[in-house]
N, C-alpha and C positions, 0 to 999 in steps of 0.2 A: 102197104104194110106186109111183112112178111112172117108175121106171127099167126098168121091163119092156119086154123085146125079143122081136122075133122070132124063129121058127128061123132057122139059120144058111143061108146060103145061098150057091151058088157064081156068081158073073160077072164078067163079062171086065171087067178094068179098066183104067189105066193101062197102057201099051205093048203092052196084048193080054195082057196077065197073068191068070190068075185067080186073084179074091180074092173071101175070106168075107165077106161082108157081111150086117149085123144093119141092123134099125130098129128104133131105137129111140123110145120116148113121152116119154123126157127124158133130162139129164144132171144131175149133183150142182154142175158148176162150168161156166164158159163155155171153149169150145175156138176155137181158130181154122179156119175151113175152108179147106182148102189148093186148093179149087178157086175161089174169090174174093177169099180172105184176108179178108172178113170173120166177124166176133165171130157164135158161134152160141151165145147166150144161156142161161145155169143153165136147165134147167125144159123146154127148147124140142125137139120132134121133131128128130130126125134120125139119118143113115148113118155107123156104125162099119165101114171096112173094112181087111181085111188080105192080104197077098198070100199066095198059096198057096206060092208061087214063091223064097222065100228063101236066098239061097246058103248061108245058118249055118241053114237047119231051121226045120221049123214055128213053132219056141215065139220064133224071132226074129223073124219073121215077125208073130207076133201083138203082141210087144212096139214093132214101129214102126206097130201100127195107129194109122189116122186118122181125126177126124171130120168128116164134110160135112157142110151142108146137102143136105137131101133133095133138092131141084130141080137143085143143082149138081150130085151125084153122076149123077143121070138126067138130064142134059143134059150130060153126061161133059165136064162142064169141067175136063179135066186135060190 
């Protein structure tokens, strides 16, 4: 299976927030990257992240996670 991800991990993200962040080896369907709006491809490497920071609680938090592009995420295009 080629959806295997990293450990979790904590860094600062948009607004100075910290969020968990995985890398991933692929995904099942293509996502849009909210730091270039474009298509990150079924199958394609990349950054799953989510705020720590959520005013409703972790588990909401984790349900508005987002996927990047890996070079977008690390060139903090947000």
């Amino acid at each position: 299976m080629d959806r295997l991800a990293s450990v979790p991990r904590t860094q600062t993200g948009p607004g100075g927030a910290d969020f968990t962040v995985r890398y991933l080896r692929g995904g099942n369907k293509p996502y849009t990257c909210p730091g270039c709006h474009r298509v990150i491809p079924a199958g394609s490497a990349h950054v799953v992240a989510w705020s720590n920071e959520s005013l409703f609680g972790a588990d909401r938090g984790l349900e508005e996670r987002r996927h990047w592009h890996t070079s977008c995420w690390e060139r903090r295009l947000w």
